[in-house]
N, C-alpha and C positions, 0 to 999 in steps of 0.2 A: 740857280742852275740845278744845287742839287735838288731841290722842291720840284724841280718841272720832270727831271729824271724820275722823279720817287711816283709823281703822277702817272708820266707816261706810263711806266710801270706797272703801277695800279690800274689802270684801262687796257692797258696790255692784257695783263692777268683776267679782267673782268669779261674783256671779248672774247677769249680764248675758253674761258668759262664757257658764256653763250654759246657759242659755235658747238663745245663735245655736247652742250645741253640738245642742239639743235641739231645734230648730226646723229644723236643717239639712232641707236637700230633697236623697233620693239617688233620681234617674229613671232608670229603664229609657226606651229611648224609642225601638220599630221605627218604621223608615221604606219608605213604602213605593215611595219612587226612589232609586236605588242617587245618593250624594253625591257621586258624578262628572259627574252631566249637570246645567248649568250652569242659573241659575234656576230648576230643577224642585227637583233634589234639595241642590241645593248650599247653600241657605239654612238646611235643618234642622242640615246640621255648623256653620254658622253660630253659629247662634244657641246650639246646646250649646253652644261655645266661648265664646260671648260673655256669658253668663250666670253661667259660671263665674268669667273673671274679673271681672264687672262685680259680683256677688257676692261678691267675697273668698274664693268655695269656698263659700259658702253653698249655691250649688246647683249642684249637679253633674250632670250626663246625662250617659247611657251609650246611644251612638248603635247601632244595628242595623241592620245593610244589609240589605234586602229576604231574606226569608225566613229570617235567619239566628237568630230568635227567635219572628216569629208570621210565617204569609205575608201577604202586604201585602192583601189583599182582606179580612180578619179583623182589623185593626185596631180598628175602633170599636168589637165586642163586648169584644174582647181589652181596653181600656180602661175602657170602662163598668164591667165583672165585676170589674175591680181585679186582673187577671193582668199586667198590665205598669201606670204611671203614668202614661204620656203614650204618644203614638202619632204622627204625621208624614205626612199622606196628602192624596188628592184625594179629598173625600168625594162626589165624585158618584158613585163606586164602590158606595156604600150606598145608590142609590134604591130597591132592592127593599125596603128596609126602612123607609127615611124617606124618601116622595115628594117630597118639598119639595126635600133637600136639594140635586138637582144645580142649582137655580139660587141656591145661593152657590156653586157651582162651573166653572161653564158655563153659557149661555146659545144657543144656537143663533141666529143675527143679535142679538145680543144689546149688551151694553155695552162700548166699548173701556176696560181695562184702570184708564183713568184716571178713568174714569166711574163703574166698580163701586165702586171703593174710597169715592167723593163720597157713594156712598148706603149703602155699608156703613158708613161712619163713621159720616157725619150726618144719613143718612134710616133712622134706626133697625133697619138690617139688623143688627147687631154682636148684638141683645138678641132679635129674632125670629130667629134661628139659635138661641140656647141654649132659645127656647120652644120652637122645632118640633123641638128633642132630647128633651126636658123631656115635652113631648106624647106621644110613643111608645116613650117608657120608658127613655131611653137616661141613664146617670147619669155624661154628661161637661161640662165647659167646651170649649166651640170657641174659639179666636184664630184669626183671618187671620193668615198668617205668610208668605207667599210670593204671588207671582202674576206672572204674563207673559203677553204679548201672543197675538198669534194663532197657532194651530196651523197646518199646510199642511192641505187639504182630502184629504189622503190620497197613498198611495204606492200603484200601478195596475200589474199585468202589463202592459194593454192600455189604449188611448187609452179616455178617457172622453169621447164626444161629447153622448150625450144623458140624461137621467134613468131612461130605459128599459132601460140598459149596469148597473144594479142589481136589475135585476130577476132572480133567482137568485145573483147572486153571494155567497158565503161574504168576510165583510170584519169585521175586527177595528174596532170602532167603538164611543164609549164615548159614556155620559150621556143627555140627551135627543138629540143628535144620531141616534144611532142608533134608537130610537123613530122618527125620519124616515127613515130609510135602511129600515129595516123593513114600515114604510108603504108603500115604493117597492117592496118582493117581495123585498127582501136576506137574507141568511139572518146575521143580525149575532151575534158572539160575545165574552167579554170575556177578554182573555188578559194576564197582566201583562207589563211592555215587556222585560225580561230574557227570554224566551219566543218574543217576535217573530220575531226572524231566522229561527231554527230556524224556527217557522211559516209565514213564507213561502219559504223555502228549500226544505222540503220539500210543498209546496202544499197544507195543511193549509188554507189562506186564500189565499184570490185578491188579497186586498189589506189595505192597514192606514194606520188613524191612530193617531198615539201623540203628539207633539209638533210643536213648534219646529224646522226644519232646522239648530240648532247641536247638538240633542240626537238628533234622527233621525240625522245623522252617525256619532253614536259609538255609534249599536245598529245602523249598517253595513245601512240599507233601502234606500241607492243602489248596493250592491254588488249588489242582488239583484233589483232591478224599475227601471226607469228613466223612470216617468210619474210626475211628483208634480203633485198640481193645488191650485190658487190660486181665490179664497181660503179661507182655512179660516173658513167661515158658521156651523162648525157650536159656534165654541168661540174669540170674537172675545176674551177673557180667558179663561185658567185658575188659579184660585186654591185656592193648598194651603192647609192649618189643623194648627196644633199641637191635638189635641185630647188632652184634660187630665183625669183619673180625677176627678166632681165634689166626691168626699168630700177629695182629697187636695187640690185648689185650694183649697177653703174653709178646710183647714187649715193654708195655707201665710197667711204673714204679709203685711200689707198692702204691706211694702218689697218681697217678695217677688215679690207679684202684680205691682208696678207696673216691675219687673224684665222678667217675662215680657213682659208687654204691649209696653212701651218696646222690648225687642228681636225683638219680631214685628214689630212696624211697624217699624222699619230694618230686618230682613229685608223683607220684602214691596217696599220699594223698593229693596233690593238686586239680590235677582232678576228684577224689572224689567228694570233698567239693565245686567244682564251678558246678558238675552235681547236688550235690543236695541240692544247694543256687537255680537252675536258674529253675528247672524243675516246680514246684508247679504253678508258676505266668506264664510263658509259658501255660502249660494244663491248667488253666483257663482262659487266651486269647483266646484259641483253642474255648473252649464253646460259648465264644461270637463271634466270628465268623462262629456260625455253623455246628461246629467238632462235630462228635456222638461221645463222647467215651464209647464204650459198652464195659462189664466185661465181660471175658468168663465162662459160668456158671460152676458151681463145678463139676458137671456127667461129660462135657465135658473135664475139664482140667484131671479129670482122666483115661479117654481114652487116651488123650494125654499122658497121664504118663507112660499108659501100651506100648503105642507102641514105647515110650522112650526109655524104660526098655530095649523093645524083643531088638531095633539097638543099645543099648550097649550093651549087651549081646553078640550080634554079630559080632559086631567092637573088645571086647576082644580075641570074640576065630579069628582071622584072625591075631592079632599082638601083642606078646609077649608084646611088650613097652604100650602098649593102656592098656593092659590086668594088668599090672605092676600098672603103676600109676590111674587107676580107683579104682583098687584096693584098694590102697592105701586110696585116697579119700574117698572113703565108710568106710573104718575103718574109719578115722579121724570123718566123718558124726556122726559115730554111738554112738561117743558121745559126740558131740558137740550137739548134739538134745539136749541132757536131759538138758543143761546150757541154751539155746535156748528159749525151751518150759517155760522154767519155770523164766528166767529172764527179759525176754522184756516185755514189757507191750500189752495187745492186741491194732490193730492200731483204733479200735472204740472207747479207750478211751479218 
């Protein structure tokens, strides 16, 4: 009896072996910010790592820097299709395809950082993002995996004084944001951020947003124009997503999945906390080297706001899913204002 126990045992052990052999997860995984710019891209090297060993090697990803397997604006097909297993990106990149998407991505006067995550978790953003993929055919899992604070409201040859100082300009501007710059007579383009310099270097663009001034630093936009303007209205969070080949999530295992999840959310507070450790001491280097940072006056940011308003307004009534989760949003807003207004302390004190 004990000999049969000590077998059983043994084959116990030996299937169970097979099974994590056969179960293993090996990801490809392009990203699409290069994992030297800190809370953008620095989460998704992250979280490979973290999952491997939090895995035992169960799962393993194999990181890609920008272009060096899909170029980063073809991520989500590139996943969906099942040519890579995972992908790393800002999906507002995809509105041409999925309208909805850039508000889990950006927002234009929208939610700070702390607040997206309050209704992605628990105002059922997390399951209406895999619907409005679900809806227009895309065959991925999304996780929130990253996110930081506010962008600069752009990097300027020349002073920007009035909302009229857009009208013709050529300006690298992404998500809904640019939908309002567009509005204003801009002539907006999407160019990814490895690309930038060169394009305003050689005047291809009059100007550009792309980030956080700890990450605008190291793609070198104050070598090369020295008006950055405040605040960034147009993108008060930006939040990246591991998104995940559907068929291959489903077939990865429940320890598996709760692997992934568990280290998206410590990512996503990670790159948080290293965008708003690095940014303060960054924007005052900027000053000593020359950087105007100019605030946009308050008249102005509320023109901005109104012509905000009109291209949401407009982007709900054209798509059911847009129209759904702004929706949504706007509840959640209306009363998270009242804890808001009256809990933070004003930033002059």
């Amino acid at each position: 009896m004990k000999l049969l126990k000590a077998m059983t045992g043994v084959a116990g052990a030996i299937a169970l072996s097979t099974s994590a052999v056969a179960d293993d997860l090996r990801w490809k995984m392009p990203v699409a910010f290069a994992t030297n710019l800190p809370g953008l891209g620095s989460p998704a090297a992250w979280v490979a790592d973290n999952l491997t060993t939090a895995s035992n090697g169960s799962i393993r990803v194999r990181v890609y820097e920008p272009g060096e397997l899909v170029p980063p604006f073809d991520i989500l097909q590139s996943v969906s299709d099942g040519k890579v297993s995972a992908g790393y990106t800002w999906i507002g990149y995809d509105q041409g395809k999925v309208p909805a998407v850039p508000l889990f991505a950006a927002v234009p006067f929208g939610m700070k950082p702390w607040a997206y995550i309050g209704w992605y978790y628990y105002g059922g953003g997390h399951d209406m993002l895999q619907q409005v993929y679900a809806n227009k055919g895309f065959n991925v899992h999304a996780q929130l995996c990253g996110i930081i604070g506010p962008e600069t409201a752009g990097w300027y040859a020349n002073k920007i004084e009035t909302l009229e100082d857009y009208d013709g300009m050529k300006i690298r501007f992404a998500g809904l944001g640019g939908k309002v710059l567009e509005r204003l007579g801009a002539s907006v383009t999407m160019i990814p951020g490895g690309e930038l310099y060169q394009a305003l270097e050689k005047g291809t663009i009059d100007a550009t947003e792309f980030s956080m001034p700890a990450i605008d630093q190291i793609l070198g936009f104050n070598q090369v124009v020295k008006y950055n303007l405040f605040p960034g209205w147009h993108q008060q969070f930006t939040a990246q997503y591991l998104l995940i080949n559907k068929d291959e999530w489903d077939d990865a295992s429940e320890s598996q999945q709760a692997l992934v999840e568990a280290s998206c959310t410590a990512a996503t507070t990670l790159g948080l906390a290293e965008g708003e450790y690095r940014n303060g001491a960054v924007l005052a280097g900027f000053q000593d080297e020359g950087v105007q940072a100019d605030q946009i006056p308050r008249e102005v940011l509320l023109e901005l706001k109104a012509v905000t308003e009109e291209v949401l307004e407009e982007e709900s009534e054209r798509d059911a899913d847009f129209k759904r989760v702004y929706d949504s949003q706007q509840e959640f807003m209306e009363t998270y204002k009242v804890w808001d207004s009256r809990a933070y302390l004003p930033s002059d004190l």
